[in-house]
VEXDO-703448 format. One line per 8 residues: number of its first residue (from 0); their letters; for each residue x, y, z of N, C-alpha, C. Coordinates in pm, whole numbers, plus 50000, padded with zeros to 5 digits. Layout:
// VEXDO-703448
NUM) A) X:Y:Z:X:Y:Z:X:Y:Z ~ ... .
//
This chain:
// VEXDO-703448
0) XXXXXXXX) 50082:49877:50000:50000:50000:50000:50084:50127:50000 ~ 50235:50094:49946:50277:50243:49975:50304:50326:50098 ~ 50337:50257:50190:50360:50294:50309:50468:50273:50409 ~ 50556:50346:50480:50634:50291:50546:50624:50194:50605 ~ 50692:50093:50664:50670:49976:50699:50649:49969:50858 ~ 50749:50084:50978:50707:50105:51061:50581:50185:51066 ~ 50554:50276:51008:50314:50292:50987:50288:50182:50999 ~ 50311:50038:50909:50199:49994:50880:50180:49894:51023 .
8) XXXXXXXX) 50287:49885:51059:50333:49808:51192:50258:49871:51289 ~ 50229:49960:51305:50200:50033:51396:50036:50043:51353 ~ 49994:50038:51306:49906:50054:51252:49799:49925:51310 ~ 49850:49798:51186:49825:49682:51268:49846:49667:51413 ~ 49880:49724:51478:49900:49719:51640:49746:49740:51649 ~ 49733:49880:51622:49565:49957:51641:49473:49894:51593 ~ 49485:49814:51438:49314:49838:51422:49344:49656:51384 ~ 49456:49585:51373:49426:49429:51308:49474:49442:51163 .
16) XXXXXXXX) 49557:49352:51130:49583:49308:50966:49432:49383:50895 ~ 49391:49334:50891:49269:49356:50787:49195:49511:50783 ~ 49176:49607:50895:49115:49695:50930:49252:49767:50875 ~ 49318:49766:50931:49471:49870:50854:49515:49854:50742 ~ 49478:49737:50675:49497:49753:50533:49398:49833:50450 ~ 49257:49780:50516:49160:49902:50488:49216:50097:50484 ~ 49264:50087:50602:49286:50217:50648:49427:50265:50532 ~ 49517:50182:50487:49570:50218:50370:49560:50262:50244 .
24) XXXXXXXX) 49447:50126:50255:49404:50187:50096:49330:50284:50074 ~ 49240:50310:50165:49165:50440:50169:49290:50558:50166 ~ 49399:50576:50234:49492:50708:50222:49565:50698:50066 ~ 49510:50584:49980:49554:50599:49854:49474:50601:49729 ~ 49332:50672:49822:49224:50682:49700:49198:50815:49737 ~ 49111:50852:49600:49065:51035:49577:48947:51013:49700 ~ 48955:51144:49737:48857:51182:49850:48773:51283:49821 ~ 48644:51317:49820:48584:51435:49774:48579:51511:49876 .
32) XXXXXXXX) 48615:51640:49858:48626:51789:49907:48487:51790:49984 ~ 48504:51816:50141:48386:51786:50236:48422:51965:50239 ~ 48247:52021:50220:48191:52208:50252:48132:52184:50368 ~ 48137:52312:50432:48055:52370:50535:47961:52472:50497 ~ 47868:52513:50504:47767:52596:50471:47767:52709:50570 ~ 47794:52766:50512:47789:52948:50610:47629:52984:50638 ~ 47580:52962:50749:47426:52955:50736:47437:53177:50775 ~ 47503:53194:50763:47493:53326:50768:47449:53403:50650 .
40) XXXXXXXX) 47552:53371:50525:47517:53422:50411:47390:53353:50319 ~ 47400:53220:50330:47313:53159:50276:47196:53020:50263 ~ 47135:52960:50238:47025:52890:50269:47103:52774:50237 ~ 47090:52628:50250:47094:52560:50181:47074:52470:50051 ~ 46966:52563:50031:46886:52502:49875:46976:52629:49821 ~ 47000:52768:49787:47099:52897:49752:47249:52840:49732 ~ 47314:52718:49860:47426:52666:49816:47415:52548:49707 ~ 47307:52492:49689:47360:52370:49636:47344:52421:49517 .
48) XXXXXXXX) 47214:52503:49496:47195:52544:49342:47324:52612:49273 ~ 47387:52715:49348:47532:52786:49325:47606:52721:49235 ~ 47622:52585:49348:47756:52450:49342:47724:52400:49217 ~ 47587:52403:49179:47556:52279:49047:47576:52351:48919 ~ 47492:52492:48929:47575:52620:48820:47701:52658:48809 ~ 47796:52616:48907:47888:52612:48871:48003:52477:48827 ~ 47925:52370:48790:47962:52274:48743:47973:52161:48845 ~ 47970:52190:48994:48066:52115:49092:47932:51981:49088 .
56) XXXXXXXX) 47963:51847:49165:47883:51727:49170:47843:51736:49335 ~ 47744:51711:49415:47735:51731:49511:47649:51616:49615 ~ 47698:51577:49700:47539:51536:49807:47576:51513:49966 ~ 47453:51531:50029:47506:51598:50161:47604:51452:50254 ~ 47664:51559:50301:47755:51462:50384:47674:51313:50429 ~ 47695:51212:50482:47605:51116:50545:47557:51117:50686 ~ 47638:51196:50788:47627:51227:50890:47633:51335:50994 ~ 47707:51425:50872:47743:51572:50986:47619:51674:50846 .
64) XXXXXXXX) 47545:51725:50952:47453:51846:50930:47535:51917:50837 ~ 47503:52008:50777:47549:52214:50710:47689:52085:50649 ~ 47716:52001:50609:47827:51943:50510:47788:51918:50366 ~ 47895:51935:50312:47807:51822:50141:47909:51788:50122 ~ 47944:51691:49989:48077:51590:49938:48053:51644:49817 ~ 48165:51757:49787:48181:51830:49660:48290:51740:49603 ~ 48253:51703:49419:48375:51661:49342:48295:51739:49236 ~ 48443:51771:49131:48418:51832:49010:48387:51997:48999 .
72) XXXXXXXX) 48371:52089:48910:48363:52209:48940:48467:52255:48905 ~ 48573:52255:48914:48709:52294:48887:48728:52430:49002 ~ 48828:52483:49001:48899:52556:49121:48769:52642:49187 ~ 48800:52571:49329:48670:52611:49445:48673:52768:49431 ~ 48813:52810:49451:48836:52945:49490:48750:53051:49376 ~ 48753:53000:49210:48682:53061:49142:48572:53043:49137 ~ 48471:52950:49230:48363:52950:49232:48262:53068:49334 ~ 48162:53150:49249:48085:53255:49297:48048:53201:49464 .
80) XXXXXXXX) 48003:53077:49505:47965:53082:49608:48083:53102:49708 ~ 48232:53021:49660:48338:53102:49769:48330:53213:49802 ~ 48319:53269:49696:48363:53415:49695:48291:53504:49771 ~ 48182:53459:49787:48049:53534:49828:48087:53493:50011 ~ 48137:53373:50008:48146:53332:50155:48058:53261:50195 ~ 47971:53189:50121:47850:53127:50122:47916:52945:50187 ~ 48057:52866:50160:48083:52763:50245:48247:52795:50271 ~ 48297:52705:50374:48396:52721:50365:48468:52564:50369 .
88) XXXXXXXX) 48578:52493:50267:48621:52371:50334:48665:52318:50446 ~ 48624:52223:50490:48661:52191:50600:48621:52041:50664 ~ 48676:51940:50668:48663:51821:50679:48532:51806:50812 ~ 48421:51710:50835:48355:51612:50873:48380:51632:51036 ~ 48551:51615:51023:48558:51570:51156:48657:51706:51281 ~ 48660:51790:51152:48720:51897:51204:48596:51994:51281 ~ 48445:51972:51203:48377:52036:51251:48301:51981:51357 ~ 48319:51847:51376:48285:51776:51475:48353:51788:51581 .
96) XXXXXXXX) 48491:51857:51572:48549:51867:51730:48501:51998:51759 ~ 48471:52103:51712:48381:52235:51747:48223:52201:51767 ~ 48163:52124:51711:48067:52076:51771:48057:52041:51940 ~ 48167:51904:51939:48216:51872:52078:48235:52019:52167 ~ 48257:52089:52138:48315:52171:52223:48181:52242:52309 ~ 48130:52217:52255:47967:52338:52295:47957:52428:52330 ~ 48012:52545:52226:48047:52680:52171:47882:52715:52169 ~ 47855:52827:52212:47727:52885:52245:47741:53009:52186 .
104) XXXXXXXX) 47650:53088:52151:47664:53266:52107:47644:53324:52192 ~ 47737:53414:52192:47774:53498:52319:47914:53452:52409 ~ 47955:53353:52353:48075:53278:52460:48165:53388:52410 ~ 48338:53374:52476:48383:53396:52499:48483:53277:52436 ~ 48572:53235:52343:48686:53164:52322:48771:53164:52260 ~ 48847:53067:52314:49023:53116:52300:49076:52962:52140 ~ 49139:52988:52055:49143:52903:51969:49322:52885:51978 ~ 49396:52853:52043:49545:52846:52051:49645:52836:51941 .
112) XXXXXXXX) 49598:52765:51832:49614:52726:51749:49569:52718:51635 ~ 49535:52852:51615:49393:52872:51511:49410:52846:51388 ~ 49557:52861:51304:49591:52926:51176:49577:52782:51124 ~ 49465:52789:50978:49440:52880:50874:49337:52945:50930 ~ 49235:52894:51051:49143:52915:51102:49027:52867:51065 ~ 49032:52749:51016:48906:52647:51016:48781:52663:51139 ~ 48864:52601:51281:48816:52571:51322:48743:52703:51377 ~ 48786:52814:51395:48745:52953:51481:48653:52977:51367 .
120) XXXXXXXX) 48630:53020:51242:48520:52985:51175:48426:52942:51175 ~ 48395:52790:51196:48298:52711:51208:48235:52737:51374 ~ 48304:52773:51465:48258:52815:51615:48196:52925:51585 ~ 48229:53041:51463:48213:53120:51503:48029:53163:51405 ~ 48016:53036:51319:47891:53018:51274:47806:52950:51378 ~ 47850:52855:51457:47776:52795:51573:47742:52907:51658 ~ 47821:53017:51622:47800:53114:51777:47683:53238:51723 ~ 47693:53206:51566:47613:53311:51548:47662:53445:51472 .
128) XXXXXXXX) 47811:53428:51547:47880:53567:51486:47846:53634:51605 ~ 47827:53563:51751:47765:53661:51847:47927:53581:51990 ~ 47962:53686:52008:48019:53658:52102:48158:53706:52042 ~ 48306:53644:52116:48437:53656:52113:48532:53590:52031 ~ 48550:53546:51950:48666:53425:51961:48819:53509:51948 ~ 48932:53448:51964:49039:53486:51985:49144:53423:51907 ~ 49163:53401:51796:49207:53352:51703:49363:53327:51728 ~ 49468:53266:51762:49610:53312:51762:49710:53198:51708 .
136) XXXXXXXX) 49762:53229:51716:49882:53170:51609:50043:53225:51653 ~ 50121:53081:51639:50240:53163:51679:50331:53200:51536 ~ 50267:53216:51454:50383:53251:51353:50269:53348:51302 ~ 50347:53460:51270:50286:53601:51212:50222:53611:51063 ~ 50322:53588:50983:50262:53507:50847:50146:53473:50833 ~ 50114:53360:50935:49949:53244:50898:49811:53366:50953 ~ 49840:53445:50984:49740:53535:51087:49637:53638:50960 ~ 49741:53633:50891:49645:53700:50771:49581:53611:50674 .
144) XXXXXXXX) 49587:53480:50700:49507:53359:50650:49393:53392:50740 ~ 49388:53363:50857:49252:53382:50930:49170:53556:50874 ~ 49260:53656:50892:49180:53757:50901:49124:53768:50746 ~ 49174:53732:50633:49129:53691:50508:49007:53588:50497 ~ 48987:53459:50578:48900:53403:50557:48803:53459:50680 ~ 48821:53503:50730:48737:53575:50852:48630:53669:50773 ~ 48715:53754:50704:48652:53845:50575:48562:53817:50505 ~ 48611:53692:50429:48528:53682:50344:48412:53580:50368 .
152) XXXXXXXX) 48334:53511:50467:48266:53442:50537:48149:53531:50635 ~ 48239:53689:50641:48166:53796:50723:48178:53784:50849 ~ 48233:53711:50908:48248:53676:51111:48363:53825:51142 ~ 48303:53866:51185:48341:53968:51290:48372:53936:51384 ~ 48302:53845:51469:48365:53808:51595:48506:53760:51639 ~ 48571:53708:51543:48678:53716:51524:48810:53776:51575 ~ 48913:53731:51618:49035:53843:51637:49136:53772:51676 ~ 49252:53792:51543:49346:53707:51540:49457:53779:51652 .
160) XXXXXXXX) 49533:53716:51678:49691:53741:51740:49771:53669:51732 ~ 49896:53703:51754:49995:53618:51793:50041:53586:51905 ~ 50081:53500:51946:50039:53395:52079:50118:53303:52074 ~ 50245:53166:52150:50257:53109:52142:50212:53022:52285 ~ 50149:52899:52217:50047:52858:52315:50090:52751:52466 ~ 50212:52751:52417:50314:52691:52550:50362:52809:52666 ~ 50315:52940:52620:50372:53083:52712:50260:53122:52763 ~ 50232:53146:52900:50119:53167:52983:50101:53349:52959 .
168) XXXXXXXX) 50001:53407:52924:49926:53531:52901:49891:53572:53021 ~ 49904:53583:53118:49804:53646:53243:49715:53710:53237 ~ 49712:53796:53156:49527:53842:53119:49445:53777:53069 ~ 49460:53615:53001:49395:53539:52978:49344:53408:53081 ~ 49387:53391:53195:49352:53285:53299:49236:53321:53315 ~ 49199:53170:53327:49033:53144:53354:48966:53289:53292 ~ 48947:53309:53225:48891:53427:53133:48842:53361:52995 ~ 48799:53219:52954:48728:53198:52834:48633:53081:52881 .
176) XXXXXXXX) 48517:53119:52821:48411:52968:52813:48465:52854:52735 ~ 48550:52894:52633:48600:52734:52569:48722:52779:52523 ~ 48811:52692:52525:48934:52686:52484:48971:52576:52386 ~ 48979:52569:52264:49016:52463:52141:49155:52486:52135 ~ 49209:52331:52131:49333:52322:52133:49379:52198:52016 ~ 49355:52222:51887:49383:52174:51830:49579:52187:51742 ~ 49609:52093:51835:49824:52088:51847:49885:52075:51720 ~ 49956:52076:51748:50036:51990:51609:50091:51915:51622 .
184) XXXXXXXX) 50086:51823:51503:50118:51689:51516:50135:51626:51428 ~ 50169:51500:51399:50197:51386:51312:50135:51383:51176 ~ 49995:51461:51207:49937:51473:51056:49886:51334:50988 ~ 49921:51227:51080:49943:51087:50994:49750:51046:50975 ~ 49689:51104:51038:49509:51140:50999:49489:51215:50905 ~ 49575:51254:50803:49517:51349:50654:49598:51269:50566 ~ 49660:51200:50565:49761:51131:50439:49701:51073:50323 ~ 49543:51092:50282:49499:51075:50191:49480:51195:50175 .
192) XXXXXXXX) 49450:51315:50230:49474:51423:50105:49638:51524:50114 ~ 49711:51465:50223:49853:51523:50192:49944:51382:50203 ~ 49932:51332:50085:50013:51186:50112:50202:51180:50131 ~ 50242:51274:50115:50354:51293:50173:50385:51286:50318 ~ 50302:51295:50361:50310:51316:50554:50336:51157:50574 ~ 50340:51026:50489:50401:50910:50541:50518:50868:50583 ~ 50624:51010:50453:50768:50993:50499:50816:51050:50605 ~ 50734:51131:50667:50777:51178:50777:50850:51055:50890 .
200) XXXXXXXX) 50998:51142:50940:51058:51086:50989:51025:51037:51131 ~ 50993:50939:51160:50950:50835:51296:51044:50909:51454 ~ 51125:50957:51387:51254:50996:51520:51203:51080:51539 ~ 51176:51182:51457:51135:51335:51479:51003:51315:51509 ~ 50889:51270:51519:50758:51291:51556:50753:51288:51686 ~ 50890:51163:51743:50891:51133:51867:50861:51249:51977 ~ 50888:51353:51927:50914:51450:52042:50789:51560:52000 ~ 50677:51542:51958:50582:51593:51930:50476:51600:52083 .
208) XXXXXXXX) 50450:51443:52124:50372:51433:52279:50457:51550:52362 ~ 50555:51582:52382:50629:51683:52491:50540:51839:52445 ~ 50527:51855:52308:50488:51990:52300:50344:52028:52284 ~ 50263:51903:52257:50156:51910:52276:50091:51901:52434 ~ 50156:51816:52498:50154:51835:52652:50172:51996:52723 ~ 50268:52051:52669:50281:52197:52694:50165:52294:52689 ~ 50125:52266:52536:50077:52370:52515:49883:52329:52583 ~ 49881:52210:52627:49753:52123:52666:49742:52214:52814 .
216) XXXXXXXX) 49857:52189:52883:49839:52226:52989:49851:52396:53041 ~ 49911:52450:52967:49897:52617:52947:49741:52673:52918 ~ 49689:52620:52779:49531:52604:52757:49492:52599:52859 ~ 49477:52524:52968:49412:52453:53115:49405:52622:53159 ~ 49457:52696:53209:49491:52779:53273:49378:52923:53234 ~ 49343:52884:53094:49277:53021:53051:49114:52963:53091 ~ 49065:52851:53117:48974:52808:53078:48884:52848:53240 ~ 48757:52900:53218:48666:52948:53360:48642:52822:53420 .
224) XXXXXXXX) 48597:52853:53551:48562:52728:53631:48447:52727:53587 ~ 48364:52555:53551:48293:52564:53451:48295:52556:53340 ~ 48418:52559:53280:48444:52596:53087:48459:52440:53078 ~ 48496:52464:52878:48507:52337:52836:48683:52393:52789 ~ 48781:52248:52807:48927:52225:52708:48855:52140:52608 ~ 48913:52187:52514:48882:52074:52373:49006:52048:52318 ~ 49083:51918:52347:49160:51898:52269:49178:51781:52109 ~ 49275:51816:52026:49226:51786:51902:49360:51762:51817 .
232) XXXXXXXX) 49389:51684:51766:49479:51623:51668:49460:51573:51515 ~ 49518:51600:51446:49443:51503:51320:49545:51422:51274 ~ 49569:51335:51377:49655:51206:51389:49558:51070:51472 ~ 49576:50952:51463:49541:50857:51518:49618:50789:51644 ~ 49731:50862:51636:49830:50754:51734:49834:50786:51891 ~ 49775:50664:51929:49713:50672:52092:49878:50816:52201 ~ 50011:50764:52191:50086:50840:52222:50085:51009:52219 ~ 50006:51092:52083:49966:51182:52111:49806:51308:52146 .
240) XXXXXXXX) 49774:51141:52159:49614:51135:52197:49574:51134:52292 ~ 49556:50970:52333:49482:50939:52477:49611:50974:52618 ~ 49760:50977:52542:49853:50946:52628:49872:51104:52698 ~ 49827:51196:52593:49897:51364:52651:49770:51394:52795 ~ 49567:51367:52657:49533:51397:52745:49479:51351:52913 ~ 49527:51227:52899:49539:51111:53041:49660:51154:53113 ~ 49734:51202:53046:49849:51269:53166:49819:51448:53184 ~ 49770:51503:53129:49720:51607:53168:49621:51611:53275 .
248) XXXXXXXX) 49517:51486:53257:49392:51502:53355:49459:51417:53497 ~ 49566:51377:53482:49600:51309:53606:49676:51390:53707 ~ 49729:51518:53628:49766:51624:53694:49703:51756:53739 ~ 49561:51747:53672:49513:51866:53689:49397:51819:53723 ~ 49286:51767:53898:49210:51693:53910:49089:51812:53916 ~ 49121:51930:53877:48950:52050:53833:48932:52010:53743 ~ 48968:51918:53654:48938:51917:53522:48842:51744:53516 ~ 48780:51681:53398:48756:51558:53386:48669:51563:53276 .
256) XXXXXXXX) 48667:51423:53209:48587:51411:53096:48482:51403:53078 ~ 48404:51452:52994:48286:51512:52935:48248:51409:52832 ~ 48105:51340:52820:48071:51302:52732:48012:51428:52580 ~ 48035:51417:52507:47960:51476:52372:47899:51443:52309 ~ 47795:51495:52222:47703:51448:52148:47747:51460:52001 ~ 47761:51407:51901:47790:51428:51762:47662:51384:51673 ~ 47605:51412:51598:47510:51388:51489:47545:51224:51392 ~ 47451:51177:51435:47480:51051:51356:47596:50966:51424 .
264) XXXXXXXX) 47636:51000:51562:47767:50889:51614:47697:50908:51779 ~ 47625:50912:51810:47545:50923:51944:47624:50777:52021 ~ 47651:50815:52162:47646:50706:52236:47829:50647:52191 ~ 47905:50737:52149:48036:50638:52088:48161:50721:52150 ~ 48072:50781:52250:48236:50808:52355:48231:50868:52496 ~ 48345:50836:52577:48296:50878:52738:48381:51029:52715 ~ 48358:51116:52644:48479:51244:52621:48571:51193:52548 ~ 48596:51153:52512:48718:51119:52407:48640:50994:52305 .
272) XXXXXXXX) 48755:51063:52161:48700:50989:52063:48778:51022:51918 ~ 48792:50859:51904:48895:50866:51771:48809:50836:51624 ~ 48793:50935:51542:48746:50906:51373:48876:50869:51340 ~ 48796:50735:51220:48854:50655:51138:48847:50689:51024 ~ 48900:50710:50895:48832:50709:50749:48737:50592:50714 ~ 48822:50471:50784:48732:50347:50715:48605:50305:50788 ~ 48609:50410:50916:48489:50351:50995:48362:50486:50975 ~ 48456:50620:50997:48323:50727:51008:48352:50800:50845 .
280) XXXXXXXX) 48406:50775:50748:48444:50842:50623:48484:50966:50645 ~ 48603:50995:50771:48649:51149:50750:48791:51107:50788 ~ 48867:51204:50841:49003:51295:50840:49032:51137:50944 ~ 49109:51061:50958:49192:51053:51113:49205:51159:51207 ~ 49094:51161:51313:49118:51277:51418:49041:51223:51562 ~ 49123:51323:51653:49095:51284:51789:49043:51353:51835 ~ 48939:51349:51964:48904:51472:52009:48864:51406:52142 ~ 48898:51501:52190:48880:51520:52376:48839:51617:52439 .
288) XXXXX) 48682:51615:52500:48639:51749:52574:48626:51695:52733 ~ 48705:51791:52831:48704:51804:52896:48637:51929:52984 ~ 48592:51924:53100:48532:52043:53192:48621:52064:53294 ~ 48644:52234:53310:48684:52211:53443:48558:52257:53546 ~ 48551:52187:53655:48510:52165:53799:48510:52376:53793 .
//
């Protein structure tokens, strides 16, 4: 299947010979371009008609609400409904960890890790366009990605900075209703649409759990008594998953796991929860909502 041989090893650890070969071949087939629907600018019968005048093939996701499975159309970016701000891309399961989070209008939240700004987007349609979010990023560059797609989608609520999310802010403790902490990481959950992320070197990922731990437990700090942590990876591998946020919650006992509700996956996690491609048809991603006390 085209794959390093320690992946696939590792792999088979997780899911069994047969389920990981699945999970291969799927990172070596075309995937159709999963939309979000900006229910701000426009209706849903207004997007699809757009999508079909402009050549694209469409039908709604199978399980996540405001989604569809766009192929064909040729470049999204020249299509009138981008432009207008009417969807924005964004995978299944990316909008499912902002779901998890239970972002309300009127909240108050902190996105650590925002850049391109997917996810502060999609919160910030859940919210209404009513409330705070806090967009930040530690590299200066990616910040005008957010305030560009911020633009053109119309969210005001919005407001990028720069921030690095391992350095404690003091005007930000316990000062947000939700805190999304989606880290960086291994990436090895998108390798069907960036299939290069297989060669990534095994030595060097190693030291990825240390900085996601950092920046997990800094997050902790901004979050109100009462708030939700949402943490989030779009990797599969239990080490920077279940392992950061089980050693975070073993150190920080205000905090503990939260069950969530997702559309169409009801009942499939105690707060934590890993998408499969071959099981839920999206991204490899993790997600963990926690409360603090």
């Amino acid at each position: 299947c085209s794959h390093p041989e320690w992946l696939v090893r590792r792999l088979v650890e997780l899911l069994g010979e047969e389920e990981a070969e699945e999970y291969l071949r799927l990172d070596n087939e075309a995937v159709p371009t999963t939309i979000q629907r900006n229910p701000l600018r426009c209706t849903a019968a207004e997007l699809e008609e757009s999508l079909r005048d402009a050549g694209a093939e469409i039908k709604p996701h199978p399980w996540m609400p405001e989604c569809w499975l766009l192929t064909g159309g040729g470049s999204l970016e020249a299509m009138p409904a981008f432009q207008q701000g009417w969807f924005q891309v964004q995978d299944a399961a990316a909008r499912a960890a902002v779901l998890a989070s239970g972002v309300e209008p009127g909240a108050r939240v902190l996105d650590v890790c925002a850049a391109p700004g997917g996810k502060s987007f999609a919160a910030a349609m859940v919210m209404e366009d009513r409330g705070e979010i806090a967009a930040c990023d530690i590299h200066r560059h990616k910040l005008a990605l957010i305030e560009k797609g911020a633009e053109r989608l119309g969210l005001t609520c919005i407001h990028a900075g720069l921030a690095d999310g391992r350095q404690c802010r003091e005007e930000w403790l316990e000062a947000f209703d939700a805190v999304l902490c989606d880290v960086p990481c291994s990436g090895l959950g998108i390798i069907r649409k960036k299939p290069d992320i297989r060669y990534k070197d095994p030595a060097q990922l190693a030291g990825l759990p240390r900085v996601q731990r950092a920046i997990l437990e800094n997050a902790g700090r901004y979050v109100k008594p009462g708030g939700i942590l949402l943490y989030a990876t779009c990797t599969v591998l239990p080490e920077e998953n279940g392992a950061v946020t089980a050693d975070f919650l073993s150190n920080r006992p205000e905090f503990h796991l939260e069950p969530f509700r997702l559309p169409g996956l009801e009942g499939e996690n105690d707060g934590s929860l890993t998408l499969w491609p071959q099981r839920h048809g999206t991204d490899g991603f993790y997600i963990c909502r926690m409360r603090r006390s």
